[in-house]
KETI-619256 format. One record per residue (C-alpha): residue in one letter; x, y, z. Coordinates in steps of 0.001 Angstrom, whole numbers, padded with zeros to 6 digits, always signed. Layout:
! KETI-619256
AXYZ ...
This chain:
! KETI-619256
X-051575+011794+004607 X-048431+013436+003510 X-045327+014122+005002 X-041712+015115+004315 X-040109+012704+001950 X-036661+012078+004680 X-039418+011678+007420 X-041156+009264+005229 X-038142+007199+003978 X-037094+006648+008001 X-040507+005781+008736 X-040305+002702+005950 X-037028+001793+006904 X-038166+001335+010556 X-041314-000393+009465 X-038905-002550+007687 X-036272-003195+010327 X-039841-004042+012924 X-041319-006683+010010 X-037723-008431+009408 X-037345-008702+013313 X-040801-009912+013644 X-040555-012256+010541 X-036750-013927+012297 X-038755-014651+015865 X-042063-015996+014160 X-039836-018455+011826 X-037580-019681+014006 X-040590-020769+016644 X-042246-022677+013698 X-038678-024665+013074 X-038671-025546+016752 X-041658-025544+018025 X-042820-029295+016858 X-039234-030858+018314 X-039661-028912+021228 X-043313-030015+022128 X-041967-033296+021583 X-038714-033078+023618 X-041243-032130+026643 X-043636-034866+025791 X-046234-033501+024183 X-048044-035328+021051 X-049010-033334+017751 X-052672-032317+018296 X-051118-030759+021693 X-048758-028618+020340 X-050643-027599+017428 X-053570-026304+019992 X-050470-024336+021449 X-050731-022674+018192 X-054239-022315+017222 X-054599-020750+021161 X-052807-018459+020218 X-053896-017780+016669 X-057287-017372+017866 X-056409-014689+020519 X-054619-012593+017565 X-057700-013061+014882 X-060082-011612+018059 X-057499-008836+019137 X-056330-007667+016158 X-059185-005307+014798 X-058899-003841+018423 X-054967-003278+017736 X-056145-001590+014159 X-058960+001024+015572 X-056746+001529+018406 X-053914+002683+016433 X-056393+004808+014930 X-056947+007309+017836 X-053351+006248+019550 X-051826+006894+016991 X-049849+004152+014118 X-046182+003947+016661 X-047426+004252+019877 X-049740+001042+019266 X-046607-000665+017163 X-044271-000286+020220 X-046933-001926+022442 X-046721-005098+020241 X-042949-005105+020003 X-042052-004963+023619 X-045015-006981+024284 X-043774-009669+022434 X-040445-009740+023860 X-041435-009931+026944 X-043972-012955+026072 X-041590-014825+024293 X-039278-014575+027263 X-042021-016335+029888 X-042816-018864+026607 X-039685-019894+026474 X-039116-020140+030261 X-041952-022574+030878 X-040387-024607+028186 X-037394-024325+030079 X-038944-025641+033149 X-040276-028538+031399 X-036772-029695+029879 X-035305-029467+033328 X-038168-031802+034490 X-040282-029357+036875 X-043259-029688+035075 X-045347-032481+033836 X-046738-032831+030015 X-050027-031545+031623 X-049159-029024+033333 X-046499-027819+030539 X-048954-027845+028234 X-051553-025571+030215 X-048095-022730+030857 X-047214-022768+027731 X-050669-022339+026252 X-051596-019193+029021 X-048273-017638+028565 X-048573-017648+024234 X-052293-016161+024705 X-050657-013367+026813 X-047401-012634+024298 X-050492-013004+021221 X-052653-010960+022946 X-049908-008043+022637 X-047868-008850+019561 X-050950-008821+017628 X-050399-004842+017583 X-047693-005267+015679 X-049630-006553+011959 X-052121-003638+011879 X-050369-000701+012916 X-047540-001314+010788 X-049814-001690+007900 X-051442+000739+008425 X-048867+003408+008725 X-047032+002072+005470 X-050784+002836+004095 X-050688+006205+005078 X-047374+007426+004230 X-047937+005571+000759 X-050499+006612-002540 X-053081+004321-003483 X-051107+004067-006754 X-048053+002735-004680 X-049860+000732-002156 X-049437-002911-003259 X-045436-001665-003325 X-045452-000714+000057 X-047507-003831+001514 X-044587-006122-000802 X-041873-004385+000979 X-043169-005023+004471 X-043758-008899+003166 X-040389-008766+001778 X-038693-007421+005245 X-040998-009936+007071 X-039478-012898+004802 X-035602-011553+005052 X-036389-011998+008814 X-037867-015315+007611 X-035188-015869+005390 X-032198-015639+008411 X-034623-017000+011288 X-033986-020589+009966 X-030619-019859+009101 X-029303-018627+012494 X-031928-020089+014500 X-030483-023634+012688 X-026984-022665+013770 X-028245-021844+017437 X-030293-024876+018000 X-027011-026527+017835 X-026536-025072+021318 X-029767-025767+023025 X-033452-025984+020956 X-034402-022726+022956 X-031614-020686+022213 X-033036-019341+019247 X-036451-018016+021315 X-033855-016197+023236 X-032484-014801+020401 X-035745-013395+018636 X-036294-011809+021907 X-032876-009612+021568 X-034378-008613+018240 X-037564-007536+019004 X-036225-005506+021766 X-033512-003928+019120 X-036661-003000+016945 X-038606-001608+019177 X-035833+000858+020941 X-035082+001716+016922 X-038638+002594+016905 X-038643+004722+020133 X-035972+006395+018611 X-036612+006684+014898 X-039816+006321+014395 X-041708+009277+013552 X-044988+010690+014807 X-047481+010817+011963 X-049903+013560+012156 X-054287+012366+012824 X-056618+013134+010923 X-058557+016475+012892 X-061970+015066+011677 X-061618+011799+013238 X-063109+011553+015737 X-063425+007896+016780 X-061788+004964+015055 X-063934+003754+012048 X-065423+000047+012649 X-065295-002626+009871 X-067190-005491+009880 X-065788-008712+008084 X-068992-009000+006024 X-068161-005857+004692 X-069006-006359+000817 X-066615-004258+000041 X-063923-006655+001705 X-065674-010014+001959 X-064318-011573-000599 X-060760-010629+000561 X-061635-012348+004368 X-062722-015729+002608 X-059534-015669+000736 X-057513-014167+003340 X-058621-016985+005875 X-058703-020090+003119 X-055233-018689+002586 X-053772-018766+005532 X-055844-022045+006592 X-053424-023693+004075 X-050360-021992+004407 X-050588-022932+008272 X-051113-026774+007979 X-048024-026849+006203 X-046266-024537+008272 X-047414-027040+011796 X-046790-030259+010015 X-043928-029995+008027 X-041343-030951+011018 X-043043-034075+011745 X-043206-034821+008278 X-039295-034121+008072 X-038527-036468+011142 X-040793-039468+011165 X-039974-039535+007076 X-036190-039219+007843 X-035902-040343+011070 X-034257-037460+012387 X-033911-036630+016314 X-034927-033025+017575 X-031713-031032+017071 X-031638-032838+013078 X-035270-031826+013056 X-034991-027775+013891 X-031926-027815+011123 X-033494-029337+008354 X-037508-027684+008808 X-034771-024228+009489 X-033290-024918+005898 X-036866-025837+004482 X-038351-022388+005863 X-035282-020187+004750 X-035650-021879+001187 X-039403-020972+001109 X-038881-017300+002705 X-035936-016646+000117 X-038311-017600-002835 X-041145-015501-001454 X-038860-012681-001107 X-037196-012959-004592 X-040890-012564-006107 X-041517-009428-003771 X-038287-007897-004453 X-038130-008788-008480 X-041329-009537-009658 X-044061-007981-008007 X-042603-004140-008476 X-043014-004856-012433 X-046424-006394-011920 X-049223-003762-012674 X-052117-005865-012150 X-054781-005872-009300 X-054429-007144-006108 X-056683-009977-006813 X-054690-010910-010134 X-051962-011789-007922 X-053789-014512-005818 X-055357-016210-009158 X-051670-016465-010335 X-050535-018071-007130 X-053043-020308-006344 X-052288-023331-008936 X-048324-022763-007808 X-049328-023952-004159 X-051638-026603-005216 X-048429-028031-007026 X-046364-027694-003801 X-049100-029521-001774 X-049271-032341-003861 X-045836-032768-003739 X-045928-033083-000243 X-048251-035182-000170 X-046914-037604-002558 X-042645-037451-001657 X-040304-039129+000570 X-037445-037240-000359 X-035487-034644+001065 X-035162-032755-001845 X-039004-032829-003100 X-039897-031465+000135 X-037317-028949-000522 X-038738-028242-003849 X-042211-027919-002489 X-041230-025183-000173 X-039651-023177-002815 X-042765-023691-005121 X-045087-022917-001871 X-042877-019627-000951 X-042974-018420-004670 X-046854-018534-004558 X-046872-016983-000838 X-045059-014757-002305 X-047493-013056-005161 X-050820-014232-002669 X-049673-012168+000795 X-049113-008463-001040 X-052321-009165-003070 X-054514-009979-000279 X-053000-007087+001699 X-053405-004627-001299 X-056505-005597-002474 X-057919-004841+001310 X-056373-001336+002128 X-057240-000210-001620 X-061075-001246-001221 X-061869+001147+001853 X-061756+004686+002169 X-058259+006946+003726 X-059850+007086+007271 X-060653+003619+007475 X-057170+001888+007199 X-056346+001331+010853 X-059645-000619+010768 X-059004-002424+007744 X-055410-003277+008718 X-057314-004605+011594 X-059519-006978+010100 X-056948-007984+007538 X-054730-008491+009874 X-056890-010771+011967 X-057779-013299+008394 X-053860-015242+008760 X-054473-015569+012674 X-058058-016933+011414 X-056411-019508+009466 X-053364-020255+011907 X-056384-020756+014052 X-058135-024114+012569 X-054711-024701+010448 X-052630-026201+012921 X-055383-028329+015054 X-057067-029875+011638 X-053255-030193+010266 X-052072-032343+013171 X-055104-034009+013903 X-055310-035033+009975 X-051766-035868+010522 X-052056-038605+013270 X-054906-040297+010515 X-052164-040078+007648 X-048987-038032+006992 X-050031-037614+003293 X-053613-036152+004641 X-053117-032358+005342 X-051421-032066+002424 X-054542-033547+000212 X-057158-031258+002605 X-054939-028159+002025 X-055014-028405-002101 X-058378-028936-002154 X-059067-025799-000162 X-056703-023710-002460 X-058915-025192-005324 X-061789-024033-003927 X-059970-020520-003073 X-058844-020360-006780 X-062551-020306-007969 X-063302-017989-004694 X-061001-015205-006580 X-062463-015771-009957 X-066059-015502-009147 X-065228-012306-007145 X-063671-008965-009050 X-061506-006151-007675 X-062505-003097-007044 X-061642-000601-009590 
């Protein structure tokens, strides 16, 4: 799909503005969300089924989003999932208010706060897909991996500052940050309104094309996608317990240093996308091969520190193979389908990290309460078994 070069460099600017806004909110609930949960007297398992709720809406939603935007068209369906999700976030984070202020019990907290995430997921999972897809359409095959690395790169400059602001805010209250992402999204989303062009359908389609995830044409990607993710989440839920029962930090100390830890991971993720991957010319499942060992290295560092630093060190290494593994995955998915099928394969792409932030965070917390070291163990062996996942399968040329 082609259009005027000025209308197509606005268009990726948006896209990119939408991803860094979405990347900031996403972050900075992940540095809170595990001192927060706590704060309101919830235990581990509890909070991370806050997340997998939610998860699990977005993996069954999302190919709905993707063949949606498909006859709706790429911005009308990407301005659902922005306001949507600042509105969400804003009756999220007032049930967690309510529970600070001592209106509601644990119980009853936790039963809010998991209703009122499954609403915001339902609608922000528009977001994923319809952005994808429109950076696939205004973007060659030859350029594609490019355009999915810039949209990981906004994502993790969003990532990147989310920890570092959100940090600064927490300072004032632990939900001042939510607050803040909302403020974002709503920026984004009246820049898309605004600046955000129209792209032209397709006249010969005539109903969104469906995708299957048994697909064999995109299989291999969903293992990988969800293995991927699988991991990546257990780290992502556990990490701020780790941080404060290790170094017996109270909530506030908590949301600062897993901030720092996420900003330090996001920056290292971004330098690869920015530096490294526009030089690359290898396939999209080249790049997951490569980062599979690096993660593997950051797990077991996790699993074996007590440090400060080494879990500092372990982010960095984990972002750096995030980094080369999200564009791949992405890429190797919109290049194995067909130009009329990339709403529905943005969909079902989309849907694999949800997949894994689905099981991640309950099998990461409930491994947790066995053994802090544990998730960390469980998490390298599945990137072992992902590593020989991408070798056994081959890209499509």
């Amino acid at each position: 799909m082609s259009q005027p070069h000025a209308d197509n460099a606005l268009a990726k600017r948006t896209l990119l503005l939408a991803a860094a806004a979405m990347g900031f909110a996403q972050t900075v609930l992940f540095a809170i969300l595990a001192p927060l949960g706590r704060e309101v007297g919830l235990v581990e398992v509890q909070i991370g089924a806050i997340i997998s709720c939610s998860s699990l809406t977005i993996f069954l939603v999302s190919p709905l989003w993707g063949r949606a935007s498909d006859i709706w068209g790429r911005r009308k369906v990407l301005l659902i999932g922005l306001f949507g999700y600042s509105a969400g976030t804003v009756l999220f984070a007032g049930v967690f208010q309510a529970a600070l202020l001592g209106y509601l019990i644990p119980l009853t907290a936790l039963g809010l706060l998991i209703v009122t995430r499954v609403a915001n997921a339902t609608v922000m999972a528009a977001v994923a897909p319809s952005a994808n897809a429109y950076m696939a359409d205004i973007t060659t095959v030859k350029d594609r991996i490019k355009g999915m690395g810039a949209i990981g790169a906004a994502t993790n400059i969003g990532s990147i500052l989310g920890p570092a602001i959100g940090g600064l805010l927490a300072s004032i209250s632990l939900l001042t940050p939510l607050y803040f992402s909302v403020l974002l999204t709503l920026a984004a989303a009246i820049l898309a309104v605004y600046a955000l062009p129209v792209l032209p359908r397709p006249a010969q389609v005539r109903k969104p094309q469906k995708l299957k995830y048994t697909d064999p044409r995109i299989f291999p990607l969903v293992v990988a996608g969800v293995l991927l993710f699988m991991g990546f989440a257990i780290v992502q839920q556990t990490i701020a317990f780790r941080f404060q029962d290790i170094l017996s930090l109270d909530g506030t100390q908590t949301a600062k240093i897993v901030g720092i830890s996420l900003m330090l991971s996001a920056a290292a993720a971004l330098i690869v996308q920015l530096l490294v991957i526009p030089r690359l010319s290898v396939r999209p499942f080249v790049l997951l091969r490569i980062s599979m060992p690096m993660m593997m290295v950051a797990f077991a560092i996790m699993a074996i520190s007590e440090t400060q630093g080494m879990y500092m060190l372990a982010m960095c290494i984990l972002g750096l193979g995030m980094g080369l593994a999200g564009p791949g995955f992405m890429a190797g998915a919109s290049v194995a389908v067909s130009s009329d099928e990339q709403g529905a394969v943005a969909g079902v792409a989309g849907a694999c990290p949800p997949l894994g932030f689905t099981v991640g965070p309950l099998l990461g917390t409930y491994l947790y309460s066995i053994d802090g070291a544990l998730p960390y163990w469980f998490a390298f062996v599945c990137y072992f078994i992902l590593f020989f996942v991408t070798l056994k399968f081959k890209d499509k040329k």
